[in-house]
C-alpha positions as CSV (number, residue, x, y, z in Angstrom):
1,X,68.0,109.3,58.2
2,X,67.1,106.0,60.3
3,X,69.5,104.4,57.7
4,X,72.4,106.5,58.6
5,X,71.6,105.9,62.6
6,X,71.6,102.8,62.3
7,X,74.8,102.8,60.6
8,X,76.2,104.8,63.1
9,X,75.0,102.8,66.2
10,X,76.5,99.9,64.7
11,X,80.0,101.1,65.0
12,X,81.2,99.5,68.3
13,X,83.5,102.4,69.1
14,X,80.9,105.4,68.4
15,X,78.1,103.3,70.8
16,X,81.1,102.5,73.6
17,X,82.1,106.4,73.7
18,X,78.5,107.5,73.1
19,X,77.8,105.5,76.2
20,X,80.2,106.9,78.3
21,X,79.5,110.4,77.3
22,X,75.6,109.4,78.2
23,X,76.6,108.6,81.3
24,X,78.5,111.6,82.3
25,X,75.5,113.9,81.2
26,X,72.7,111.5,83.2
27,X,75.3,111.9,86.2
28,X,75.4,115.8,85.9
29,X,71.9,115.9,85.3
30,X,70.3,113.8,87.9
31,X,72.7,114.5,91.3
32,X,71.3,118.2,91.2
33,X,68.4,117.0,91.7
34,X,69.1,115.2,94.9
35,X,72.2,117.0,96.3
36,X,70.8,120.3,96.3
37,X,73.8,122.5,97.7
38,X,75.7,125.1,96.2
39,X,78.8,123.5,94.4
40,X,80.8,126.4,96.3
41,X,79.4,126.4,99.8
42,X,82.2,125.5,102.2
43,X,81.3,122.5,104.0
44,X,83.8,122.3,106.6
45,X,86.4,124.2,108.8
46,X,89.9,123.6,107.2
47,X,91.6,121.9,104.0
48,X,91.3,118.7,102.3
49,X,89.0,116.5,104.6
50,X,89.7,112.7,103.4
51,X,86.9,110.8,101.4
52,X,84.5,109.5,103.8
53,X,81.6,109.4,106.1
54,X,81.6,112.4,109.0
55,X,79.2,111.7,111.6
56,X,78.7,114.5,114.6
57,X,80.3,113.8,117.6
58,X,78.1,115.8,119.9
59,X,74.9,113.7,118.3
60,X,76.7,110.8,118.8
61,X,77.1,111.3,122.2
62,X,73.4,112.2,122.6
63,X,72.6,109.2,120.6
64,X,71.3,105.5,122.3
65,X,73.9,103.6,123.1
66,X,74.5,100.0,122.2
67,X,77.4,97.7,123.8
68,X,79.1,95.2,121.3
69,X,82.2,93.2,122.1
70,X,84.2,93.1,118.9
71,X,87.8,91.2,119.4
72,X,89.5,93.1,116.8
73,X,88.3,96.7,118.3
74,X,91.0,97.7,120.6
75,X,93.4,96.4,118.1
76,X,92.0,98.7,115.0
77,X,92.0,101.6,117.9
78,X,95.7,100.9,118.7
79,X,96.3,101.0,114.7
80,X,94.6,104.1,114.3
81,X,97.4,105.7,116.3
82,X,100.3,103.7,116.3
83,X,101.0,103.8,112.4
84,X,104.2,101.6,111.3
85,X,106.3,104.8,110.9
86,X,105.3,104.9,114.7
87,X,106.2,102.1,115.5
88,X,109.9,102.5,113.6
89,X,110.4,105.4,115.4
90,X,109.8,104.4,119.0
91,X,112.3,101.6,118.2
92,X,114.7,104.0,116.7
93,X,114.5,106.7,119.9
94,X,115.0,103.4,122.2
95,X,117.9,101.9,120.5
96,X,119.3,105.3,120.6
97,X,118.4,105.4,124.4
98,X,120.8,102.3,125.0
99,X,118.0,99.2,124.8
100,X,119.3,96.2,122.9
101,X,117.2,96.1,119.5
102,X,116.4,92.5,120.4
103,X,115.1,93.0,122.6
104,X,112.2,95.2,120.9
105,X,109.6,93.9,119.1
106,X,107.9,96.5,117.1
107,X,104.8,93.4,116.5
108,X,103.9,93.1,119.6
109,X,102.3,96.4,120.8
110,X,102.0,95.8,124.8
111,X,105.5,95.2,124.8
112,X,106.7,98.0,122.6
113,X,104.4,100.5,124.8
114,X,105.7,99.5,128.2
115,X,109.4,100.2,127.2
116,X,108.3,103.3,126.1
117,X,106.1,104.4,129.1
118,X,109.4,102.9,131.5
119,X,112.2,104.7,129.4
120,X,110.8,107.4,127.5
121,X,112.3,110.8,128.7
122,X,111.4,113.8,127.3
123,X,114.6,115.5,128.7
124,X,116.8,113.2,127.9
125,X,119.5,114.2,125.3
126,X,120.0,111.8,123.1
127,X,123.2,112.3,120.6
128,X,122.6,113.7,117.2
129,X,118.7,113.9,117.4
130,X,117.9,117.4,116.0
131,X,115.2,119.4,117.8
132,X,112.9,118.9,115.3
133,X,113.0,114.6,115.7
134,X,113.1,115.6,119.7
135,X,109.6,117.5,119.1
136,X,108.1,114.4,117.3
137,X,109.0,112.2,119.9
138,X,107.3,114.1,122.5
139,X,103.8,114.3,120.1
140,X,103.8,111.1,119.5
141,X,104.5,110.5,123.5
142,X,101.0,112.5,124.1
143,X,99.1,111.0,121.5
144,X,100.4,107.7,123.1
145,X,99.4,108.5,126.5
146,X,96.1,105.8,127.3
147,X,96.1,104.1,124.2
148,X,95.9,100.5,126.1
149,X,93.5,101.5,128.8
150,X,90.1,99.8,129.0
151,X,88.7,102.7,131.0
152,X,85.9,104.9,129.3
153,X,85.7,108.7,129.0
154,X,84.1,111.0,131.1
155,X,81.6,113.4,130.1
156,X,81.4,116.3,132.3
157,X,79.2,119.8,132.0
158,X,79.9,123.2,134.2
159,X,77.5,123.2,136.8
160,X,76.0,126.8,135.9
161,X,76.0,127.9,139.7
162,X,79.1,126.7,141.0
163,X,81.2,126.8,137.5
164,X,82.6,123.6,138.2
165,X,82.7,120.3,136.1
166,X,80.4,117.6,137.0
167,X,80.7,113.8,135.8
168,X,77.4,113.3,133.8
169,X,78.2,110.6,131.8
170,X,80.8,108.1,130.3
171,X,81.1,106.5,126.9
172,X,82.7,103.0,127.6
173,X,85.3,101.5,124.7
174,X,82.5,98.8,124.1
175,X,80.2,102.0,123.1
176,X,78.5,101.9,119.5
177,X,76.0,104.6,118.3
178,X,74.0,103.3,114.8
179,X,74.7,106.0,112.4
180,X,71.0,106.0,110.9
181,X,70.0,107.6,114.6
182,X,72.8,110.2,114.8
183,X,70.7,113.5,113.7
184,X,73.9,114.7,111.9
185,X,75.8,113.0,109.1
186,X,77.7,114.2,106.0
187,X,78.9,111.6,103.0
188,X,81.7,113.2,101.3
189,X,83.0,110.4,98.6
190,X,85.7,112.8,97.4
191,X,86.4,114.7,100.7
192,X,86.9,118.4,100.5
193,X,89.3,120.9,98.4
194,X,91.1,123.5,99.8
195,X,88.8,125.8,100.6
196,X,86.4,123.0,102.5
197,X,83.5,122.2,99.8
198,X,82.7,118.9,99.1
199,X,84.7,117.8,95.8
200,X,81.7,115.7,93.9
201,X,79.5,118.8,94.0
202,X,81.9,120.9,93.1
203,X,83.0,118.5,90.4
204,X,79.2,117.6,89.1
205,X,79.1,121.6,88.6
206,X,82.2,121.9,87.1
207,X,81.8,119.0,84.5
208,X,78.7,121.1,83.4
209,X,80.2,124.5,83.2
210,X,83.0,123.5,81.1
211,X,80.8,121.3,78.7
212,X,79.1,124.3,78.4
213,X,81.8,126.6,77.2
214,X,82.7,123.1,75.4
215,X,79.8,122.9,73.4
216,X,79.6,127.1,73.2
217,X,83.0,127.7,71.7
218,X,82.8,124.4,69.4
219,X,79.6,125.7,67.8
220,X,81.3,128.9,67.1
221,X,84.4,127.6,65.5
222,X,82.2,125.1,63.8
223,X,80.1,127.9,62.8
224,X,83.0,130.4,61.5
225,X,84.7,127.3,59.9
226,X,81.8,126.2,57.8
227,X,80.9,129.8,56.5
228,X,84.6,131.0,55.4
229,X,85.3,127.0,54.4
230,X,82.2,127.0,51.9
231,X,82.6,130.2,50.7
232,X,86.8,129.7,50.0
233,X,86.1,126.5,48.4
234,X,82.9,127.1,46.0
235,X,83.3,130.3,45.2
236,X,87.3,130.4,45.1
237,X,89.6,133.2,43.6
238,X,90.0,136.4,45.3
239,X,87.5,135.3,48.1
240,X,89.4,131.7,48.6
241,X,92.7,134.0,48.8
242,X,91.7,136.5,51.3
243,X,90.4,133.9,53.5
244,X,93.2,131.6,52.9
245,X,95.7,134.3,53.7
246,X,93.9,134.7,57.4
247,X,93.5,130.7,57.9
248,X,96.8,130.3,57.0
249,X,97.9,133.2,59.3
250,X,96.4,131.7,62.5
251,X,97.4,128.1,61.5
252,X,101.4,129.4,62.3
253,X,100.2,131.2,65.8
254,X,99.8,128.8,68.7
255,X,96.4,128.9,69.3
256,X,97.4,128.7,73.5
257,X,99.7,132.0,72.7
258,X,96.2,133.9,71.2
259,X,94.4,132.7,74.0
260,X,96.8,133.7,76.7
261,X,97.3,137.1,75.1
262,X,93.4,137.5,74.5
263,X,92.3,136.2,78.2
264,X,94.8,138.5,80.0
265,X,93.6,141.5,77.6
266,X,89.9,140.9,78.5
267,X,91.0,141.2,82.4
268,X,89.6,139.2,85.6
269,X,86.4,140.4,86.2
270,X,84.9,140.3,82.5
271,X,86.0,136.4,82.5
272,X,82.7,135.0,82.6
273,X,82.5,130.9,80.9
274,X,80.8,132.4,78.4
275,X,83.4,134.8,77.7
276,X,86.1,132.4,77.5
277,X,83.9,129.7,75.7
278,X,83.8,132.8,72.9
279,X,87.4,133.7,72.4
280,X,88.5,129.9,72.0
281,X,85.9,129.6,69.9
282,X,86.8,132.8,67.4
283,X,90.1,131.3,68.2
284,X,89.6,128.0,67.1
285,X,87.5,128.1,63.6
286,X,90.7,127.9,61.1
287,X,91.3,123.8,60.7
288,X,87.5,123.6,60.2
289,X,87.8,125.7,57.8
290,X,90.5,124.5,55.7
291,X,89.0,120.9,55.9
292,X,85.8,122.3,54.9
293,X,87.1,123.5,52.1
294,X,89.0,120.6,51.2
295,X,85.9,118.7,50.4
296,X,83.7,121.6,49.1
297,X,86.4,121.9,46.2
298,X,86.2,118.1,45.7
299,X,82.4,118.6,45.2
300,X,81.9,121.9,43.3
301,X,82.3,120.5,39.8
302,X,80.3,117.6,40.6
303,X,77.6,117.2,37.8
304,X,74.7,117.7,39.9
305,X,76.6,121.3,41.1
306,X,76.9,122.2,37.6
307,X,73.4,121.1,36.6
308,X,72.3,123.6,39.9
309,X,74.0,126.2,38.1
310,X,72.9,126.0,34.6
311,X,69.5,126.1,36.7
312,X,70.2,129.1,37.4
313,X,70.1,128.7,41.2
314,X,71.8,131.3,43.5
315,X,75.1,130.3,45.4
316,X,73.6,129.9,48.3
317,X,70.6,127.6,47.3
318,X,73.2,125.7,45.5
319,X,75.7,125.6,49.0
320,X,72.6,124.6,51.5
321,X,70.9,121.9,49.1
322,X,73.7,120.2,46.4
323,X,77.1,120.9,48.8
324,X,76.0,121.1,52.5
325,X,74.4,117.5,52.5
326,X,77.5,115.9,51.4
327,X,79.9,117.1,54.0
328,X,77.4,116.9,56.8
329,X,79.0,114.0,58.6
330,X,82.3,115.4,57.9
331,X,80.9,118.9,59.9
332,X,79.7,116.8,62.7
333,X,83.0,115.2,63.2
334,X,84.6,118.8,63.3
335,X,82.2,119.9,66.2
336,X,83.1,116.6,68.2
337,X,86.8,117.9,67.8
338,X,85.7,121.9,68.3
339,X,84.0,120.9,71.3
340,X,87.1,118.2,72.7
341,X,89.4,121.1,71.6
342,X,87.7,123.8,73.7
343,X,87.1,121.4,76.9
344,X,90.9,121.0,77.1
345,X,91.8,125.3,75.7
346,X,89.6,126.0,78.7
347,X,91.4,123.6,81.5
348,X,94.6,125.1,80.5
349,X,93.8,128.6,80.4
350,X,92.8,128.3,83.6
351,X,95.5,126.3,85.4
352,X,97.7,129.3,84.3
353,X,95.3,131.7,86.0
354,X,93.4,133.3,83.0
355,X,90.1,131.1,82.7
356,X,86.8,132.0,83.7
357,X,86.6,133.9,87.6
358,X,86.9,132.0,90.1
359,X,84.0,134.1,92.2
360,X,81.0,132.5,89.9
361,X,81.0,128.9,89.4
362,X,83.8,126.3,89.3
363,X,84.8,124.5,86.2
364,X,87.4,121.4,85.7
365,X,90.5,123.6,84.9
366,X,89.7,126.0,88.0
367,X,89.7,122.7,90.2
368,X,93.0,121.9,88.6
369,X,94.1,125.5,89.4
370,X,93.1,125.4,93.2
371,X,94.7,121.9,93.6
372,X,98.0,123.1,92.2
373,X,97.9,126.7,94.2
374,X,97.3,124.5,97.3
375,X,99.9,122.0,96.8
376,X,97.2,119.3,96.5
377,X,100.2,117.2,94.6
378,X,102.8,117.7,96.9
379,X,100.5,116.7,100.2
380,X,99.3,113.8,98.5
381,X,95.8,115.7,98.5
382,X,94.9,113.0,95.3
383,X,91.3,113.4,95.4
384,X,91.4,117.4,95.1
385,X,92.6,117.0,91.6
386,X,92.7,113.0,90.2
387,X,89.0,112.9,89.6
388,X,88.7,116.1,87.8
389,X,91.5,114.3,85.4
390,X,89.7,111.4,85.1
391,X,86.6,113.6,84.3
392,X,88.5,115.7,81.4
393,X,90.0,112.2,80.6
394,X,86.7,110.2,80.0
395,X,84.9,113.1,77.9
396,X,88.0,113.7,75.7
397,X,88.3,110.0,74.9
398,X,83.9,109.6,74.3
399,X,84.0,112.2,71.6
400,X,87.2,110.9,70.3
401,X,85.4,107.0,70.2
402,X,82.3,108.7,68.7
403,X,84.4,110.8,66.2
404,X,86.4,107.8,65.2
405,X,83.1,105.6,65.1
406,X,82.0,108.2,62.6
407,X,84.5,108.3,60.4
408,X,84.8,104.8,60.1
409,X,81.3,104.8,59.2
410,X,81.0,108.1,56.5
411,X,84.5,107.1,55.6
412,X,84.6,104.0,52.6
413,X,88.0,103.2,52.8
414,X,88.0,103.3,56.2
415,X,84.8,101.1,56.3
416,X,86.3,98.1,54.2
């Protein structure tokens, strides 16, 4: 045994994917335990916040205070909200407006803003602007409306008797809060979904589900694919037939068709991951089984199976001790696959609607599902669905690297 793992850890490409699959376990097994929230729990009012930091603005404004003079600040602040595209367009409405367009400099933002402030008119018809480009214009105009003033905001509070607002503070541009003193701040690396919950704890969750039903629904087929593969190939004739008949039978049926057909039949509300790990997994057993039996005919005539026999040892003491050892790395290597196999039967079951419910917990292909209802590809939403491809990516490609490590190293030809 410490023979045959040290063999196998000195296959490059089993320890690089081992490593990789290592580290998406320690990763789903370890943030739990420090980012306790529900991988469901909505987060935040409205769809598909950006990655980043959120820090409250009404503990900000309660926070110290601290004045810093940064040369590039009002600059970045302009930037924020005078995007190129903005920038384009003001030209474009004060060409059409009758300014030369050399006289327009798009670079230089004091410039650019006083034409607009001195010509912009919102009733102004301009010829061949449709109503919709006329309506831009005018948001852009309010969201342009103090962007170069120095002056700071007022804070004001209704006096409770007379119900009026009263000046009770300002916040100058030269105003900095440090973030570790606001009482109030929220790290979201992979911003929110759809529905407002934070994407990395819904992802962490999800990775774990659906290596669940992975390693579920692989152990089944494994399971089924051994038995029937054993008993077709050592025992052979009328058994090998009858099982051979079904194996071949399922081996001409999509498997996605008897999953589809299967899921819907099974309805919403029984879909548990458990469920669904289960039917790709009774699904899923027939390849298994015909390599299985493959090698078990290769080994029944084998000297030390006929000595077993004349023995006089049962079939199934002479399966488990003088077959079953030999094709053990060969059955590992099929629950690598079984397990790869059922990850990816599960994400696209459920991007057409008929995985696991949705009311329970998340998995990667109901993330997929969500992000495609929502248009997350169309908005440019990327983070609502890229990481949960690179997740399905980089387990998919770790078992494949162990799988191939293994057969390179249980394989002689393959070895030399």
């Amino acid at each position: 045994m410490k023979h045959t793992l040290r063999q196998v850890f000195r296959s490059g490409k089993f320890v690089f994917g081992f490593c990789i699959f290592a580290a998406i376990l320690l990763t789903v097994i370890f943030y739990p335990l420090f980012i306790k929230a529900p991988p469901l729990q909505i987060v935040g009012q409205g769809t598909f916040f950006e990655p980043g930091i959120y820090v409250s603005v009404y503990d900000s404004l309660n926070s110290k205070p601290y004045t810093l003079y940064l040369e590039d600040a009002a600059a970045k602040r302009i930037a924020s909200k005078l995007s190129e595209a903005d920038r384009l367009a003001i030209k474009e409405w004060l060409v059409a407006a009758g300014i030369a367009e050399t006289e327009i400099d798009t670079a230089n933002t004091q410039k650019l803003l006083d034409q607009w402030v001195n010509n912009y008119d919102p009733k102004k018809n301009i010829p061949g602007m449709t109503n919709a480009r006329r309506n831009y214009f005018v948001r852009l105009n309010s969201s342009l409306k103090g962007l170069l003033s120095t002056e700071g905001a007022t804070i004001a509070a209704k006096d409770p008797q007379t119900s009026t607002l009263q000046e009770i503070g300002t916040v100058n541009t030269s105003d900095y809060v440090n973030v570790n003193q606001v009482a109030n701040v929220r790290l979201l690396p992979l911003g929110t979904d759809n529905f407002g919950r934070d994407v990395l704890t819904e992802l962490v969750k999800a990775t774990v589900v659906s290596l669940q039903i992975g390693f579920v629904a692989g152990i089944i087929a494994t399971l089924i694919g051994l038995i029937l593969g054993l008993l077709a190939g050592y025992v052979g004739g009328m058994v090998d037939d009858i099982i051979m008949f079904f194996t071949n039978l399922l081996t001409v049926i999509p498997t996605i068709v008897l999953l589809i057909l299967i899921s819907f039949s099974i309805g919403q509300e029984q879909r548990g991951p458990f469920t669904i790990a289960a039917v790709i997994g009774l699904t899923g057993w027939y390849w298994t089984a015909r390599a299985v039996r493959a090698q078990v005919v290769s080994l029944r005539n084998r000297d030390h199976v006929n000595l077993s026999k004349l023995s006089g040892h049962s079939i199934a003491h002479i399966i488990i001790n003088d077959i079953l050892p030999y094709i053990a790395s060969y059955v590992v290597m099929a629950l690598i696959l079984q397990i790869t196999a059922a990850i990816l039967s599960e994400a696209q079951l459920s991007i057409l609607g008929l995985g696991p419910r949705t009311t329970d917990v998340p998995t990667l292909g109901l993330m997929m599902n969500w992000a495609m209802i929502y248009q997350a590809q169309i908005l440019g939403k990327w983070w609502a669905y890229f990481p949960v491809i690179v997740v399905i990516a980089l387990i998919t490609f770790s078992m494949n690297l162990m799988n191939t490590g293994l057969d390179q190293v249980f394989n002689p030809a393959l070895r030399e």
